[in-house]
C-alpha positions in Angstrom: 0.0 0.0 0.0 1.9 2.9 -0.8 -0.9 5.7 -0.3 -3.7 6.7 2.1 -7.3 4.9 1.8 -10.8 6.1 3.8 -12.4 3.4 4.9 -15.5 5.2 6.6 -16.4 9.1 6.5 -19.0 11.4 7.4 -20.2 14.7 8.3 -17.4 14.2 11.7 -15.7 11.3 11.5 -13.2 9.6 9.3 -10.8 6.7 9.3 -8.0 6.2 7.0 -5.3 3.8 7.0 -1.6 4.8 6.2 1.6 3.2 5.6 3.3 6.3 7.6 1.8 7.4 10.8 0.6 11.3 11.6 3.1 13.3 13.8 0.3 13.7 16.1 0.5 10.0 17.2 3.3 10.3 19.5 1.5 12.8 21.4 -1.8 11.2 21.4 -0.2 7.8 22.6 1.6 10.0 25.6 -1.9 10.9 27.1 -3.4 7.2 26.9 -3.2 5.5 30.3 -3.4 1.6 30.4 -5.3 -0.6 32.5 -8.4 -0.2 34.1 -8.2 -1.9 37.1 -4.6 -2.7 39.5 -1.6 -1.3 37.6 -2.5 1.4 35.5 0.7 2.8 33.1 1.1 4.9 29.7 4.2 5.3 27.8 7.1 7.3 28.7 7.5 8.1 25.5 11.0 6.7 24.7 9.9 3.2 23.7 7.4 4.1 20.7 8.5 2.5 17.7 6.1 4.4 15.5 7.6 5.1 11.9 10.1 1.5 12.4 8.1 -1.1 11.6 8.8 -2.6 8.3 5.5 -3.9 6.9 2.5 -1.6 9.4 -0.9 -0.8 8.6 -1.6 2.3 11.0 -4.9 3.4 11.3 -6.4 7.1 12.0 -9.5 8.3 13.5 -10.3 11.9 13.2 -12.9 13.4 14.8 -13.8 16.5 12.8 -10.6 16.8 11.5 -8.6 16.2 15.0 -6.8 12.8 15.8 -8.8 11.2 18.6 -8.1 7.4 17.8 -5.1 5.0 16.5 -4.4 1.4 16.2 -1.7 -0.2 14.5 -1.1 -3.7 13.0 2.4 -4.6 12.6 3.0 -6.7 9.6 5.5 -10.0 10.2 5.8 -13.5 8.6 5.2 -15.5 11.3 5.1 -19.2 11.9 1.8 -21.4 11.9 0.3 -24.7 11.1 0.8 -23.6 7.3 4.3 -22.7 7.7 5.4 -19.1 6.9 2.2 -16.6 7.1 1.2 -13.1 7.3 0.8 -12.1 11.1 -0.6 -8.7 12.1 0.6 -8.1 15.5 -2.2 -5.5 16.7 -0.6 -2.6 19.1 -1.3 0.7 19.9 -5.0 0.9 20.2 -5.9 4.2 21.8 -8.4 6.9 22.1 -8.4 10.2 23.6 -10.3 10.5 26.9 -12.6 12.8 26.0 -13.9 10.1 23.4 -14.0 6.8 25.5 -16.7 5.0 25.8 -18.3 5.6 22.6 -17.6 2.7 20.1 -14.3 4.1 18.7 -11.8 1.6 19.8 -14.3 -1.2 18.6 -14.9 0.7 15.1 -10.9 1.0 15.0 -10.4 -2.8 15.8 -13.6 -3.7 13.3 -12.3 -1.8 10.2 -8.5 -2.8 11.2 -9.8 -6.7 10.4 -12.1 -6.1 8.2 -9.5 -4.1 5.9 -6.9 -6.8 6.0 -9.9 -9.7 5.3 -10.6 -7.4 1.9 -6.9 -6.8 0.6 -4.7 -9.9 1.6 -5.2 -13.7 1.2 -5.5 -15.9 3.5 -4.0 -17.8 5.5 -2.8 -14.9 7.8 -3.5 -14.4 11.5 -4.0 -11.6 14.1 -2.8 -11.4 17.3 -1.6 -9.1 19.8 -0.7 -9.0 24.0 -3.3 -7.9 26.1 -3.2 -7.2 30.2 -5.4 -9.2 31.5 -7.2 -6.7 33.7 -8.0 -4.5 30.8 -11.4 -5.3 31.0 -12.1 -3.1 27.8 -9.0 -4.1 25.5 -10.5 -8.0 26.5 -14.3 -7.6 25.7 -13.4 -5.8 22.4 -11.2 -9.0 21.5 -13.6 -11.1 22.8 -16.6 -9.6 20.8 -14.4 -10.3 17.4 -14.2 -13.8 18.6 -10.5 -13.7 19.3 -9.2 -16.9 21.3 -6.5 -16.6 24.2 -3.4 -18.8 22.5 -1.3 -18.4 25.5 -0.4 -16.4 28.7 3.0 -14.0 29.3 4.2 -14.0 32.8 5.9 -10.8 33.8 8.4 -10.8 36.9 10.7 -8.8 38.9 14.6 -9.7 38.8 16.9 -7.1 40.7 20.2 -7.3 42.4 21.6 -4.6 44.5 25.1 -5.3 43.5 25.3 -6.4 39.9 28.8 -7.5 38.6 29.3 -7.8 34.5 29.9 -10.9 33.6 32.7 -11.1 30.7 31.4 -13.9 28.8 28.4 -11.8 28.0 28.3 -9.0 25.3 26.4 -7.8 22.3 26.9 -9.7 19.6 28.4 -7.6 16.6 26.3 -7.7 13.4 28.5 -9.7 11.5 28.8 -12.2 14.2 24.8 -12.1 14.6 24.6 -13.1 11.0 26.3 -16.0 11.5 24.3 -16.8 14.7 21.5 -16.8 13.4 20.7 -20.3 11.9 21.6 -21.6 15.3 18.7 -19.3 16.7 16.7 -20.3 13.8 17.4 -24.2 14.6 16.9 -23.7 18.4 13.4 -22.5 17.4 12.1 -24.7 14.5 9.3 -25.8 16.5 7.5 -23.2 17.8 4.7 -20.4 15.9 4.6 -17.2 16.3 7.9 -16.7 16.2 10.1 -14.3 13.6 13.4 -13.1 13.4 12.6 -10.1 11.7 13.7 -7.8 14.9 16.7 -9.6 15.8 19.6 -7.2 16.6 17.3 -4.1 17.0 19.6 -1.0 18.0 22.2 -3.6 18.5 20.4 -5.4 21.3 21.3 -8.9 21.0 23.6 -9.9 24.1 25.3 -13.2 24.2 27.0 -15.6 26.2 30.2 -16.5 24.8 32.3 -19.7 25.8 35.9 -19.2 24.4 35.5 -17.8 21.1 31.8 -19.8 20.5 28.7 -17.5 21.3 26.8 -20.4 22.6 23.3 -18.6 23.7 21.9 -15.2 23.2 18.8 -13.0 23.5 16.6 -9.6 21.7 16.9 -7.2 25.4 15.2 -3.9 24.7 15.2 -1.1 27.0 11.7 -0.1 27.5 10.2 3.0 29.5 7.0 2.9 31.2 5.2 5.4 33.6 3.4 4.0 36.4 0.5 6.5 38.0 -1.5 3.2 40.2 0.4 -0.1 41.4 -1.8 -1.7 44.0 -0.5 -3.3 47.2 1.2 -2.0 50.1 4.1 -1.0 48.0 2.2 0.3 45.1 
């Protein structure tokens, strides 16, 4: 897709999807706070990959001619039962506060789906990570008869004296390259998974046992702001 394409317009409200998203994204996306019940968050700002996807479908939502909604679906080839697919990895879904509550994020998720069921063939699959206690983000996925595949566990590892170990490293590009069909190898078996980000701002760290990097992992630094944690330490 290489321009912009309305898929629904009116008197007040449009929604077009883009292969480059507004300016006025990042700034929208600042303002959205996450979670409606326990640990409620928005984005620092720092992490937002907007404008480095490779293959993404962003959506808009104006409301008389003012960005009040966004949703983006990140195009990969994943793995599935059919080998190699299209994957849209849905992120981002947003809308202003003064504009909850009033169908947009389900019109934004709707259209997303329905846009990609009218312009690629199948087999392809959607998918995306959802907190659990965002009651709101799960009914809307739940009402287009999404399925839960899985579960993402999230934990807490600190030390108060770390020491660097110097067997691990980022592993140089060239060196990645040739690390790579070991990765590949290690993870034959298992969907969902792509390669497509590996070595992203030259994040890759392995562990290196003489001259033989032996494991690795994809570590991004990611920035989140926290306004309600409950719990006596929250």
């Amino acid at each position: 897709m290489s321009d912009s394409t309305i898929l629904l317009q009116n008197d007040t409200l449009e929604l077009v999807v883009k292969p480059v998203a507004d300016v006025a994204v990042a700034d929208l996306l600042a303002t959205i706070v996450y979670g409606a019940h326990g640990i409620r968050y928005r984005h620092s700002g720092r992490e937002l990959k907007i404008g480095q996807f490779q293959n993404p479908l962003y959506f808009h939502l104006y409301v008389s001619g003012t960005l009040q909604g966004f949703y983006c679906l990140d195009r990969r080839t994943v793995t599935g039962p059919w080998g190699l697919i299209d994957g849209f990895y849905g992120r981002y879904l947003a809308v202003t506060e003064a504009f909850q509550g009033r169908g947009y994020g389900r019109l934004l998720k709707s259209e997303a789906v329905r846009y990609v069921e009218r312009q690629f063939t199948p087999p392809y699959l959607f998918y995306s990570y959802i907190e659990e206690k965002n009651v709101h983000s799960m009914r809307l996925s739940n009402e287009r008869g999404f399925a839960s595949y899985g579960q993402l566990k999230t934990f807490v590892f600190r030390r108060l004296r770390p020491r660097r170990n110097p067997r691990v490293a980022r592993i140089p590009p060239a060196e990645l390259t040739a690390f790579l069909p070991r990765l590949q190898a290690s993870y034959q078996t298992y969907a969902l998974k792509t390669d497509a980000r590996i070595g992203y701002q030259g994040n890759y760290f392995g562990l290196k046992e003489g001259n033989e990097w032996v494991a690795g992992v994809q570590a991004n630094p990611v920035s989140w702001q926290f306004l309600t944690m409950p719990g006596t330490s929250g």
